[in-house]
C-alpha positions as CSV (number, residue, x, y, z in Angstrom):
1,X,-6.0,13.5,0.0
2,X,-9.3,11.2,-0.1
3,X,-8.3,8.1,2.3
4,X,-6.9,10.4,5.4
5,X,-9.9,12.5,5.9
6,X,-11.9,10.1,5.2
7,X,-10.6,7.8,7.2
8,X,-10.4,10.1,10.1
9,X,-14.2,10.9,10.0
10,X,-15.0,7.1,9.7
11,X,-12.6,6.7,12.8
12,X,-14.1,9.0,15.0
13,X,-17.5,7.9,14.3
14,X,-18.3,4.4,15.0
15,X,-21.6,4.4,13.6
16,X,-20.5,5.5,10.2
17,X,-17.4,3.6,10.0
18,X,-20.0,0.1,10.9
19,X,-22.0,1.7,7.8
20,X,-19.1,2.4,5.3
21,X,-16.7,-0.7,6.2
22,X,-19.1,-3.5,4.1
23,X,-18.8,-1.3,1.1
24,X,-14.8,-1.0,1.9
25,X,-14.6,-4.4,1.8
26,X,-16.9,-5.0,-1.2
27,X,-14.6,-2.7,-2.8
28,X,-11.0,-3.2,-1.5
29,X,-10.2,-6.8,-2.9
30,X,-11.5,-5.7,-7.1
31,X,-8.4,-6.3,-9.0
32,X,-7.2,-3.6,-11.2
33,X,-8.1,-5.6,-14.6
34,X,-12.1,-5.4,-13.1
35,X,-11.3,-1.8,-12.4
36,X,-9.6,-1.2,-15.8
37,X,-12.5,-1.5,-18.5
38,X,-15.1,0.3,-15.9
39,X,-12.6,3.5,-16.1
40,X,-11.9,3.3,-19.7
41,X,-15.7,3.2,-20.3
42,X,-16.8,6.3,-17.9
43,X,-13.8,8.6,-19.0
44,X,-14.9,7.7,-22.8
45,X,-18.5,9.0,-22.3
46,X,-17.6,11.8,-19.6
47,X,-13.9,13.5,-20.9
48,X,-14.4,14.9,-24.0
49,X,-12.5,17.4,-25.7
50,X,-10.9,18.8,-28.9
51,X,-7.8,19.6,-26.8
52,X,-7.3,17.4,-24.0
53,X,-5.5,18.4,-20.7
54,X,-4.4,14.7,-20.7
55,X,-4.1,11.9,-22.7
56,X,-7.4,9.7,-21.5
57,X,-4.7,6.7,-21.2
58,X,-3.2,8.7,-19.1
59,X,-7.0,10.0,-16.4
60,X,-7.7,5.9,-17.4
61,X,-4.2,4.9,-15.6
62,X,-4.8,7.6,-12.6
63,X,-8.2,6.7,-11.9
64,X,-7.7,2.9,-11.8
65,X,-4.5,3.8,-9.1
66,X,-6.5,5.8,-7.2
67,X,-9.3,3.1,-7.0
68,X,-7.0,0.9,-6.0
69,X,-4.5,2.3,-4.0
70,X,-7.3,3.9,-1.6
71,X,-8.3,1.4,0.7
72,X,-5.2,0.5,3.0
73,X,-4.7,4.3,3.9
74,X,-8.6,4.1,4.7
75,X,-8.3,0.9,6.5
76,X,-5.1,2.1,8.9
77,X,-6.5,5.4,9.6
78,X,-9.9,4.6,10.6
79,X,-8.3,1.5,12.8
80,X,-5.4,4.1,14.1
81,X,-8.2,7.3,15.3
82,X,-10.3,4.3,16.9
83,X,-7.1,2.8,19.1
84,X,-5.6,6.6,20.0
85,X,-5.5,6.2,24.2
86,X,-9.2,6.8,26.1
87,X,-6.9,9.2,28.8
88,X,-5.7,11.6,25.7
89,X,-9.5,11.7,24.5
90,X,-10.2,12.4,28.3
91,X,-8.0,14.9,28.4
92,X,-9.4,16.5,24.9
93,X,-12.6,16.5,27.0
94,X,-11.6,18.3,29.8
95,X,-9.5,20.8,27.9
96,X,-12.3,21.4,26.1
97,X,-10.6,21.1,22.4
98,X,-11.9,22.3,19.5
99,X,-12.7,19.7,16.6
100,X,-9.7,21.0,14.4
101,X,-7.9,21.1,18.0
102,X,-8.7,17.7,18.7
103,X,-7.9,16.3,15.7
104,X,-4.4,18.3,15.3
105,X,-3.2,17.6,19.1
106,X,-4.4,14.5,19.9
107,X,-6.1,12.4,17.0
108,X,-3.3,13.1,14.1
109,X,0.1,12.0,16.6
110,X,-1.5,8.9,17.9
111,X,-2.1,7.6,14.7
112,X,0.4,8.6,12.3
113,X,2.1,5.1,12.7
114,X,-1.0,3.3,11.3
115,X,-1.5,6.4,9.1
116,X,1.9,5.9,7.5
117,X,1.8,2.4,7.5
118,X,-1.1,2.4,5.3
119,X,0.3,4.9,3.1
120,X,3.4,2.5,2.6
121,X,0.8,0.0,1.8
122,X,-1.0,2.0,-0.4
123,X,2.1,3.1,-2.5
124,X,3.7,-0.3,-3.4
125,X,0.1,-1.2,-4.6
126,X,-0.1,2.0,-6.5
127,X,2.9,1.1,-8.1
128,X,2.2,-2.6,-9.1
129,X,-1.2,-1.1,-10.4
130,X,0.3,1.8,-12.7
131,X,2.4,-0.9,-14.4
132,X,-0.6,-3.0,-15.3
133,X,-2.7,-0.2,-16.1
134,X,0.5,1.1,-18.3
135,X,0.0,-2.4,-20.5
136,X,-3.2,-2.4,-20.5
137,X,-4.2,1.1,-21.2
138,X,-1.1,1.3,-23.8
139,X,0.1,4.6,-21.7
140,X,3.5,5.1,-22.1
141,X,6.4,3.6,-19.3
142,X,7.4,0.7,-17.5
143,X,4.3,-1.2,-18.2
144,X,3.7,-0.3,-21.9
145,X,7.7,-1.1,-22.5
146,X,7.6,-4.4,-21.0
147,X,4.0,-5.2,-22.8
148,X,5.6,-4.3,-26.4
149,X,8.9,-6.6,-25.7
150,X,6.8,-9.2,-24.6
151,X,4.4,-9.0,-27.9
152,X,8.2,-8.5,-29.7
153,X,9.0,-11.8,-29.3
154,X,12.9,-11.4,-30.4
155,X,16.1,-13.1,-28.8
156,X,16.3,-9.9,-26.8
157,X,13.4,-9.3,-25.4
158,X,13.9,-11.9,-22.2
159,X,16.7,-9.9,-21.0
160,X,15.2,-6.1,-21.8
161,X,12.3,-7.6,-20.0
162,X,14.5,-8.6,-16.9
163,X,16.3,-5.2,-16.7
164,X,13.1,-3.8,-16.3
165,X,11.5,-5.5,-13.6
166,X,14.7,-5.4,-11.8
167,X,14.3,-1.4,-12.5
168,X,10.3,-1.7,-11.5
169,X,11.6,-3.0,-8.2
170,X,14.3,-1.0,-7.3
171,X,12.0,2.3,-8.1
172,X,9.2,0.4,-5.4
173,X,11.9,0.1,-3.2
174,X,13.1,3.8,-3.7
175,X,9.4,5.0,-3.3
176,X,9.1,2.6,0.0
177,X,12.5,4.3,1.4
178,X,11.1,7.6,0.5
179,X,7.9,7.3,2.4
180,X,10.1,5.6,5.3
181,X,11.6,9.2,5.6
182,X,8.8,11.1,5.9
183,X,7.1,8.9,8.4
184,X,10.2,9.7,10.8
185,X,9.8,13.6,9.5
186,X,6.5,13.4,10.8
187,X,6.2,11.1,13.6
188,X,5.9,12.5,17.1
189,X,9.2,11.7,19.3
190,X,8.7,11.0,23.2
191,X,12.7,12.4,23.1
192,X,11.8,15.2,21.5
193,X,8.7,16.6,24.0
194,X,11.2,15.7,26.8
195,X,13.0,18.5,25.9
């Protein structure tokens, strides 16, 4: 919802995207244990309430996802609306396209390949992030359950441990299938327009 639009608008306008992209990648490569405290110290100050929506474990997690997970979707749209085809921007030109026309007709099916690839970036890193921001934060799941069997210590704990990476993994994979399917739901097919 941020990234897309974003990256759109940085992608159409070279000027701003040569005035954004040093702060991308000032801000791309912070590690989600930089991130962590940061987050856990604004929500403190700024979400405060007798009777929560959420647990702040839980906006503490989301935030520190979302600031991490943001800047490959950025990345591979603005790169895929500046290399859509100078004879389809002609053509947007001559048809005289609205904006929203422009970006609907010609912009959005040129670069969906680069917009979807950075979504499937963006999602595995999402994932590796919640789990360290579940041990970290102490917000319950994956994370938090392998923390506490690591701080367990018993006989056990190795192979509960084991079960759940192999589980962290397969639900990445899962989530990398799923996105897989909607980037053939929604890519444009040449056989398709032939008809």
């Amino acid at each position: 919802m941020i990234a897309i639009p974003l990256g759109i608008v940085l992608g159409l306008n070279q000027g701003v995207y040569q005035a954004f992209n040093p702060i991308i990648q000032l801000l791309k490569p912070v590690s989600p244990l930089a991130w962590l405290p940061i987050v856990t110290m604004v929500v403190s100050a700024t979400y405060v309430s007798d009777d929560p929506l959420f647990a702040k474990s839980f906006v503490n997690s989301l935030i520190t996802v979302a600031l991490c997970s943001l800047w490959p979707t950025l990345i591979n749209t603005a790169v895929g609306v500046t290399s859509v085809d100078k004879d389809l921007l002609n053509v947007s030109k001559v048809l005289k396209l609205s904006w929203w026309q422009h970006i609907r007709t010609i912009v959005l099916p040129s670069a969906i390949p680069m917009i979807f690839t950075g979504l499937r970036l963006s999602l595995g890193i999402a994932w590796m992030v919640l789990i360290a921001a579940e041990m970290l934060a102490q917000n319950p799941g994956l994370g938090k359950f392998v923390w506490d069997e690591f701080q367990n210590g018993s006989s056990a704990s190795l192979g509960r441990i084991m079960v759940a990476v192999i589980t962290i993994g397969f639900i990445g994979l899962l989530l990398d299938r799923g996105m897989l399917l909607l980037q053939k739901h929604f890519s444009w097919n040449k056989q398709q327009s032939l008809r």
